[in-house]
C-alpha positions in Angstrom: -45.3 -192.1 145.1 -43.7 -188.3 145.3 -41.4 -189.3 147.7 -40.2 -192.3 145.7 -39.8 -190.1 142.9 -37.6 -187.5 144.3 -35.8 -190.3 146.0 -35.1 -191.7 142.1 -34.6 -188.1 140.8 -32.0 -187.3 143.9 -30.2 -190.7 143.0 -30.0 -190.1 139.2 -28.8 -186.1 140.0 -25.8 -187.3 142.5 -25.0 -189.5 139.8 -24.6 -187.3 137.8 -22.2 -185.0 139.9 -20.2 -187.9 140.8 -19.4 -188.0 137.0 -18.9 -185.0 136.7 -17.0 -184.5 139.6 -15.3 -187.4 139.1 -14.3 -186.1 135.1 -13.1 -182.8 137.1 -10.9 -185.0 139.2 -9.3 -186.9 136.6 -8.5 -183.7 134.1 -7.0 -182.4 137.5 -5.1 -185.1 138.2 -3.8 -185.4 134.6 -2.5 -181.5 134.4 -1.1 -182.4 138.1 0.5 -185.0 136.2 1.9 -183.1 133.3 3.7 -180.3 135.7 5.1 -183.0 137.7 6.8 -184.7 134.2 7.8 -181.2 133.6 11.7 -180.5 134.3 12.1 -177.6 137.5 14.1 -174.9 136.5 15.3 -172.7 139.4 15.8 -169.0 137.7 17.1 -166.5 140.0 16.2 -162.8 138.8 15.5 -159.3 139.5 11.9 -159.4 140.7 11.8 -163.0 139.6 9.0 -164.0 142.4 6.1 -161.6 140.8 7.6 -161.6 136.8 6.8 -165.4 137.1 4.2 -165.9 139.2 2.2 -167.4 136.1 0.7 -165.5 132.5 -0.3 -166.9 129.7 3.5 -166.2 127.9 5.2 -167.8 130.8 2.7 -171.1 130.6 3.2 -170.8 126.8 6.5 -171.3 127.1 6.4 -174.0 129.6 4.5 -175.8 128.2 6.1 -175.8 124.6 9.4 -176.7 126.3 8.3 -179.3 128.9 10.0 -176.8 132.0 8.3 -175.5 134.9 10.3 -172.1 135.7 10.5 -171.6 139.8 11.9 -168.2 140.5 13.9 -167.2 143.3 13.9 -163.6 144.1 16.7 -160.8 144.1 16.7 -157.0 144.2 19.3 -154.6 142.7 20.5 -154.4 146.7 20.5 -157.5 147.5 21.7 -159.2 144.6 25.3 -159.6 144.5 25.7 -161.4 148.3 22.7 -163.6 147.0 24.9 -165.4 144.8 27.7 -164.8 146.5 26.1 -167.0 149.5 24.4 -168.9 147.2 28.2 -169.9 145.9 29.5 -169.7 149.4 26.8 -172.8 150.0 26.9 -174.7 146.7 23.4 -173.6 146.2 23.4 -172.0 143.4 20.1 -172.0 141.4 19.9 -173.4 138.0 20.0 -170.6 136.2 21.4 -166.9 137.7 22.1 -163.6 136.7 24.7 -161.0 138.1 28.1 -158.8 137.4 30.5 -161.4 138.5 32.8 -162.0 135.4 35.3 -159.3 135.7 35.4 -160.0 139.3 37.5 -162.5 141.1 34.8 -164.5 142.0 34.2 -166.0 138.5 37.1 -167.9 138.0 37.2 -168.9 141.8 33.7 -170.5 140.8 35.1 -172.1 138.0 37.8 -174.1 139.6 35.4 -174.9 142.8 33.5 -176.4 140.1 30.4 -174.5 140.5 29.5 -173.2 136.8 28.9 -175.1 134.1 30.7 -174.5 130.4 28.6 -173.6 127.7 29.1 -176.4 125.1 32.1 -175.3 122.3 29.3 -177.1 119.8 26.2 -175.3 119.7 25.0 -176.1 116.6 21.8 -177.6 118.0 20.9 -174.2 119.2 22.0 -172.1 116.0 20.4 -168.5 117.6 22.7 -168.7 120.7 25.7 -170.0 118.4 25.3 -166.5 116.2 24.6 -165.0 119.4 28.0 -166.0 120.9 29.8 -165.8 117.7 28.8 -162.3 117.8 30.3 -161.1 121.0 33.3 -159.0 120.7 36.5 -160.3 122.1 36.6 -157.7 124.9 32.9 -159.1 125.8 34.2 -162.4 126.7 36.1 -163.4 129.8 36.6 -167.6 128.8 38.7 -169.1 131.3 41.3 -172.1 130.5 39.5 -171.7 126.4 36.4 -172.0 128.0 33.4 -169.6 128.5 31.3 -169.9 131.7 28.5 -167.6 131.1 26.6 -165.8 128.5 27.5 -162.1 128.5 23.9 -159.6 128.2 24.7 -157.2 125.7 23.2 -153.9 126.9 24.4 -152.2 123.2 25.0 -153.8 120.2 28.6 -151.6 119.7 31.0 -149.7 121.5 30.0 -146.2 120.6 26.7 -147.2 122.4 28.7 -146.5 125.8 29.0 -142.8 124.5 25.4 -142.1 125.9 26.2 -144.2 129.0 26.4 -140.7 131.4 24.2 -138.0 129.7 23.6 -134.7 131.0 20.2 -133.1 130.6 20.5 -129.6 131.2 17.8 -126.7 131.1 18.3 -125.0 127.5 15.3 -122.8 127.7 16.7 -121.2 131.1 20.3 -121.1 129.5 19.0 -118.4 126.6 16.6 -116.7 129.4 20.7 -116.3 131.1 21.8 -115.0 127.6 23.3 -117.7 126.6 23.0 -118.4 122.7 25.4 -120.8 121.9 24.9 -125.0 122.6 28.2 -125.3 124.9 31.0 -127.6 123.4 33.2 -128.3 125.7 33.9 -128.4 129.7 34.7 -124.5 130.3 31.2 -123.7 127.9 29.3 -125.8 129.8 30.3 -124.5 133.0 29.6 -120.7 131.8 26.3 -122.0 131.1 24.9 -123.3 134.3 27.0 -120.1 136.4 25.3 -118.2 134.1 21.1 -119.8 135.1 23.0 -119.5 138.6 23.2 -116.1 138.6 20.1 -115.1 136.3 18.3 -117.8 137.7 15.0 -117.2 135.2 12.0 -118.3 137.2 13.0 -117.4 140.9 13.7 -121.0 142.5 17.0 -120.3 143.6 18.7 -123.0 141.5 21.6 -125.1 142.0 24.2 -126.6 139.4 24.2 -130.5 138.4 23.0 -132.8 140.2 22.6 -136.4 140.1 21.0 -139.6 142.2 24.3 -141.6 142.0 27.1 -139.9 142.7 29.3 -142.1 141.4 28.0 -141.9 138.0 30.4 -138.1 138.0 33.5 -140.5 137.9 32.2 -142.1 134.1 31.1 -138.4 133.1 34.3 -137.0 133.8 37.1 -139.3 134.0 37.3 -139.1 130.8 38.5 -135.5 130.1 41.5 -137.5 131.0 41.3 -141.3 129.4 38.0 -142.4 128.3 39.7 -145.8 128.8 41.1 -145.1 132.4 36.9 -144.9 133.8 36.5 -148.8 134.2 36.0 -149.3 138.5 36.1 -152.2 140.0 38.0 -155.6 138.8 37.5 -154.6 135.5 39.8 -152.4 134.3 42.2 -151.8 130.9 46.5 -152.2 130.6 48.6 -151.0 128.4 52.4 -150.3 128.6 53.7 -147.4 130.6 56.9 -145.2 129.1 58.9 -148.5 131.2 57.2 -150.6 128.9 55.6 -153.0 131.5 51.8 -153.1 131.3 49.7 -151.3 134.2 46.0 -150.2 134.3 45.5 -147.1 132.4 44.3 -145.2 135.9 48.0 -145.4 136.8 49.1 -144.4 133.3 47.8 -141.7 132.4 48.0 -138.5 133.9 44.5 -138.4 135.7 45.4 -135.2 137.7 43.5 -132.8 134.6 39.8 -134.8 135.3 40.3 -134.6 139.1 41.3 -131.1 139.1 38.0 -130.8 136.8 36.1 -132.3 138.9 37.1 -130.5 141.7 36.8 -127.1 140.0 33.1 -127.3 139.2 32.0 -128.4 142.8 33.9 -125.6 144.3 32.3 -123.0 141.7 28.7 -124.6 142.3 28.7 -126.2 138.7 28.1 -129.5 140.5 25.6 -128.8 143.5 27.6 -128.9 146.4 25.2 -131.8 148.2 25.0 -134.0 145.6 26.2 -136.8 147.6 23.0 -136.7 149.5 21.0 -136.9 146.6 18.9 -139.5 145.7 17.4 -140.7 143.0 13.7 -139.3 143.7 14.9 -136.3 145.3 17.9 -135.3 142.2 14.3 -135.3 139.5 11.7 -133.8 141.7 14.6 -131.2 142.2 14.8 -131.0 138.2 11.3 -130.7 137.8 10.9 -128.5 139.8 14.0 -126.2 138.4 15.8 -126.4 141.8 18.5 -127.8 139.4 20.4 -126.3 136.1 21.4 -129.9 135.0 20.8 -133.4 135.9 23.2 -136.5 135.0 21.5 -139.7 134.0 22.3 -143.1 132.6 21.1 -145.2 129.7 21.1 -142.3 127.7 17.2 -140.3 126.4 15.8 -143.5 127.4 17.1 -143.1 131.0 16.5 -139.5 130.9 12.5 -139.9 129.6 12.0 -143.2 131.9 13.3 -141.8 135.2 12.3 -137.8 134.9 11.2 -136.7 131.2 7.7 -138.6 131.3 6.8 -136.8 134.7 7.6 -133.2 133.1 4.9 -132.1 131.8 3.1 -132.4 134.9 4.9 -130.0 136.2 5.6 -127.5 132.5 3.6 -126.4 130.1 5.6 -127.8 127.6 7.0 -131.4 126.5 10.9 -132.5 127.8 12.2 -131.8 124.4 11.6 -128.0 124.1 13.1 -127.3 127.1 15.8 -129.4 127.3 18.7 -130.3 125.7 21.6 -133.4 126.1 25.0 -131.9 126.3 27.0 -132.9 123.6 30.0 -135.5 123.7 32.3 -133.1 125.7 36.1 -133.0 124.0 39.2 -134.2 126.6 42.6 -132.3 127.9 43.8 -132.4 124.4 40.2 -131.2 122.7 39.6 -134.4 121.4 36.0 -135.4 121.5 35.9 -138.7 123.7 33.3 -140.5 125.8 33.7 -143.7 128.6 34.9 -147.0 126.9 34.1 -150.0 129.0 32.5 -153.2 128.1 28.8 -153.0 126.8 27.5 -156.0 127.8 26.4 -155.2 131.4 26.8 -158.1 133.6 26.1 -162.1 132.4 23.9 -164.9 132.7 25.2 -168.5 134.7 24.1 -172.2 134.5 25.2 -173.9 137.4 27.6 -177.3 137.4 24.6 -179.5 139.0 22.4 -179.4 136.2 22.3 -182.5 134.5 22.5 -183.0 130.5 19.0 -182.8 129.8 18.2 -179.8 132.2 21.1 -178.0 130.5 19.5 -178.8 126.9 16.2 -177.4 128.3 17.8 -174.4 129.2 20.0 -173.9 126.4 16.6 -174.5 124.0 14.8 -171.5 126.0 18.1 -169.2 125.2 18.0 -170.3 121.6 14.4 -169.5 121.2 14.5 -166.3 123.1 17.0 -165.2 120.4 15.1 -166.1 117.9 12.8 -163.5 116.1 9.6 -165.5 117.1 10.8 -165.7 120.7 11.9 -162.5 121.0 8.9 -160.7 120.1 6.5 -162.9 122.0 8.8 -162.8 125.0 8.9 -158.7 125.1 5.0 -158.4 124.1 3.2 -161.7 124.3 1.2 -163.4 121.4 0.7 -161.6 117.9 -2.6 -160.0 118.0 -3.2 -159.6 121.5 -0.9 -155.8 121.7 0.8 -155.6 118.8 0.7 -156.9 115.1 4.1 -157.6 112.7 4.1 -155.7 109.8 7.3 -156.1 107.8 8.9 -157.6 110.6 8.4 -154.8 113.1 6.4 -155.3 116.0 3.5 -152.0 116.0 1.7 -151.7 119.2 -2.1 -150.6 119.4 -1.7 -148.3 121.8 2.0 -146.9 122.6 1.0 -145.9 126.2 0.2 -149.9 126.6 1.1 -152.1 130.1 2.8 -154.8 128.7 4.2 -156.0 131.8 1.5 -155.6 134.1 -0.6 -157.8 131.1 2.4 -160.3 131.1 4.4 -159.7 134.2 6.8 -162.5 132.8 8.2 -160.3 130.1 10.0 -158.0 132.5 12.4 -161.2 132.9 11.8 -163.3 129.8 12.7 -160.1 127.1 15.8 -159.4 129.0 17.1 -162.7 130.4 19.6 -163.0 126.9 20.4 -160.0 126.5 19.5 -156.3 127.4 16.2 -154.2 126.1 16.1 -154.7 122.0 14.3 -151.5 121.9 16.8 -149.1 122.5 18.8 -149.8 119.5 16.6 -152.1 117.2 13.7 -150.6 115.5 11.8 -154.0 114.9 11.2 -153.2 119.1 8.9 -150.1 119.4 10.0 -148.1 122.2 7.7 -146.2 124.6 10.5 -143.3 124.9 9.1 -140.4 122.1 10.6 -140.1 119.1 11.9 -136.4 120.0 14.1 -137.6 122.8 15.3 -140.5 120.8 16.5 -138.4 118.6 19.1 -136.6 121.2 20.5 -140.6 121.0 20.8 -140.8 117.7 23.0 -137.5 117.5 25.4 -138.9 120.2 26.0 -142.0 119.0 27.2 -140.0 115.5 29.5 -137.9 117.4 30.8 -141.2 119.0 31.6 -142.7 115.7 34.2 -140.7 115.2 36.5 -141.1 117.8 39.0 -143.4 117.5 39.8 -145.8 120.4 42.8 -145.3 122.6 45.2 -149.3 122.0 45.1 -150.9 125.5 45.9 -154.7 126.1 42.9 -156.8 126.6 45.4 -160.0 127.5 46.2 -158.8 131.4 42.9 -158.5 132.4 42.1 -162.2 130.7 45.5 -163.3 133.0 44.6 -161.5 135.8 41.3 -163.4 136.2 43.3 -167.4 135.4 45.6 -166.3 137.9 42.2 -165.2 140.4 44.4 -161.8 141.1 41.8 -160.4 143.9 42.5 -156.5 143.5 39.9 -153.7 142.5 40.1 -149.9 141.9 37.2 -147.5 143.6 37.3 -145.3 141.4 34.1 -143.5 142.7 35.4 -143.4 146.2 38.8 -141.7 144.6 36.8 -139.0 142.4 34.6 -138.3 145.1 37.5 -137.9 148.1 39.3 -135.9 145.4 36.5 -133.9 144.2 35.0 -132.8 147.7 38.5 -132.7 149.4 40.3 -129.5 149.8 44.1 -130.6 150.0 46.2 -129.9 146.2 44.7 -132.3 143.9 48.2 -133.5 143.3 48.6 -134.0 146.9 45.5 -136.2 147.3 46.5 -138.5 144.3 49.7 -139.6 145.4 48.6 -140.7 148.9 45.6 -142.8 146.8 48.5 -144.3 144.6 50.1 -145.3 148.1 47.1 -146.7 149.2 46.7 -148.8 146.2 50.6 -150.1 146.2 50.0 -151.0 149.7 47.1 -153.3 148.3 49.2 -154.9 146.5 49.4 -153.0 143.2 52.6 -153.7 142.1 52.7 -157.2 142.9 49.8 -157.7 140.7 51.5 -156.0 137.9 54.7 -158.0 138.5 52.7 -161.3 137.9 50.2 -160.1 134.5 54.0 -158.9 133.3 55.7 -162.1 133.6 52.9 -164.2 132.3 52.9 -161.5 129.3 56.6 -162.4 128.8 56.2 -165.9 129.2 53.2 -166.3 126.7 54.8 -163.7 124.1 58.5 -165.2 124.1 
């Protein structure tokens, strides 16, 4: 009788884990089911493969838009030949980032057919429309009256670009050197830092300016010539020469009094005389540790706070903003305050040609939403209530000093896929920089205000990329060769002119001028 019992009781328990397992099955199956009806999105971004391994904002937003995001991975070093093989082997993915519109490369993809056009009606996706609408003419490359990609605006206005090279220099070690005055212009500042050089407070043996990227001297001091003239690359301004034919700005205006400059404070020690060596990590441990008078940063406070200021106080008894200071908006030859004027929106998102109608509405849905208010908030911080609540329309964090990407690692690529970081300049984004260093921002961007513009003619640089005109300026190379070399300045510029006309400078400027003439007649 027992054993006929526990055989009955072992029956009725296995039939009751085969419905249950068999329930399991069946809810798996169906979920199975509902990725597979899901449309495959390929998005190739910066850190893509660990931003969207899978949160609860990225399923969120697959789920409400029927999509199943697969990322492909790039790095800032690897980036740019990605695509470009990627393009070399019509394998682009669905959706890509990059720098590619004032290149060559962008209209070459457009007539090999490899980008799609974003739709002239948008009206289904009204957030992207305004969006678009918005960009500034100089902010859009369209190609044949059509625009191949979504420009990323990094700042919402030109002056923004005003704190796009900032130079965070030791103030409290400037007034322990005598100095008592903030410096104002290029021979000031250069006073200053001989004068820590010499002093040198605290004992470190210190060194002038230095930097992790070199080549972010040429947008510091290019400038004191044309702030128009400090565009590298394919990317550059016209305007007419005293000939009056059109020709980039470098070979326009007289450059030799920002080279000269440049040369003059490496020579004197201003500029550390190994900063090409530097690195990144080694220009702000030197900082820190007051090897260095100055340092010369990016992204304005933010990039000063992000990359060195929030590691200063483990090495000073005091916070980054009693100690240091932002050098003002430095005047140029003629004592005009100026600052670098290139495009603010920092490289561009693609679609590529293959997607099909109702991929590209799917993707164009996820770009409206991510503009909207609702999408733009849960995309940089996740769901209301979890880290942050909405009063007044401003997003308030609990906790400041909160991980919001290592809660949701898809943030890091869905609150920037659009467009750049809405916290540096919109307030309804709390920023994790203090308020202190913002500040040094806010004082910039009204010193930028004022200046006024130089004309240049945004028309050749829309010709040269119709007629695909494959010719770029290095303008870091130049500054740097110039700056380190010990030949005359003037010397040194004319054999890099040469070496540009034997690229085929004037060639290209013969064709922008006749298609000038011919559209103009």
């Amino acid at each position: 009788m027992k054993r006929w019992l526990l055989t009955i009781m072992i029956m009725i328990m296995a039939g009751f884990t085969g419905c249950s397992q068999g329930k399991n099955v069946e809810y798996a199956n169906k979920d199975e089911e509902a990725k597979v009806d899901r449309i495959k999105i390929t998005v190739a971004f910066w850190n893509a493969e660990t931003a969207l391994a899978g949160d609860d904002v990225l399923d969120a937003i697959e789920e409400q838009f029927g999509v199943e995001l697969e990322p492909l991975d790039m790095t800032w070093n690897d980036y740019y030949q990605k695509v470009e093989r990627w393009a070399a082997t019509d394998s682009l993915p669905d959706i890509f980032i990059g720098d590619f519109r004032n290149s060559v490369l962008y209209p070459q993809w457009i007539q090999n057919g490899l980008l799609c056009a974003i739709p002239d009606d948008l009206s289904a996706y009204p957030n992207l429309a305004e969006y678009i609408d918005g960009l500034e003419e100089t902010q859009i490359v369209p190609v044949n009256g059509k625009l191949y990609c979504i420009p990323r605006l990094t700042y919402p206005s030109q002056e923004w670009t005003s704190i796009d090279r900032v130079v965070a220099y030791r103030w409290d070690l400037a007034q322990d050197a005598g100095i008592t005055k903030e410096p104002e212009n290029w021979d000031e500042f250069q006073e200053m830092i001989l004068a820590i050089i010499r002093e040198d407070p605290e004992r470190t043996g210190i060194q002038g300016m230095t930097v992790g990227n070199s080549g972010l001297l040429t947008g510091l001091l290019l400038p004191y010539a044309s702030p128009i003239a400090a565009c590298t690359g394919n990317d550059f301004y016209w305007k007419k020469d005293i000939d009056s034919i059109y020709k980039p700005v470098y070979f326009v205006d007289d450059m030799i009094c920002a080279f000269q400059l440049g040369r003059d404070m490496y020579m004197s020690g201003v500029i550390e005389k190994d900063v090409i060596q530097q690195t990144a990590s080694s220009a702000r441990d030197k900082f820190l540790r007051g090897e260095n008078a100055a340092i010369l940063y990016s992204g304005g406070a933010g990039g000063v706070y992000e990359n060195m200021g929030k590691y200063w106080e483990q090495f000073h008894n005091n916070n980054l903003a009693e100690s240091v200071k932002l050098l003002h908006l430095m005047p140029d030859v003629n004592g005009t305050i100026t600052y670098p004027v290139w495009g603010y929106a920092w490289c561009e998102s693609y679609i590529s040609a293959k997607v099909d109608a109702e991929k590209l509405d799917k993707i164009l849905q996820i770009y409206d939403y991510l503009l909207s208010d609702e999408g733009a908030f849960f995309a940089a911080y996740g769901p209301e209530g979890a880290l942050y609540e909405l009063v007044d329309g401003r997003a308030e964090l609990y906790d400041m000093d909160v991980d919001v990407i290592g809660r949701y690692p898809s943030c890091e690529v869905l609150s920037i896929l659009v467009h750049w970081d809405s916290s540096l300049y919109d307030e309804r984004f709390p920023s994790t920089v203090p308020v202190d260093c913002l500040e040094m921002n806010y004082e910039l961007l009204q010193e930028a205000k004022s200046v006024q513009i130089p004309e240049y003619e945004p028309e050749c640089r829309r010709i040269m990329k119709e007629e695909q005109i494959d010719f770029s300026l290095d303008l870091n190379r130049d500054f740097l060769r110039i700056m380190t070399g010990t030949d005359p300045v003037e010397e040194m510029w004319e054999e890099i002119k040469g070496e540009y006309e034997e690229k085929g400078l004037q060639d290209m400027i013969d064709i922008v001028n006749d298609k000038m003439q011919t559209q103009f007649k």
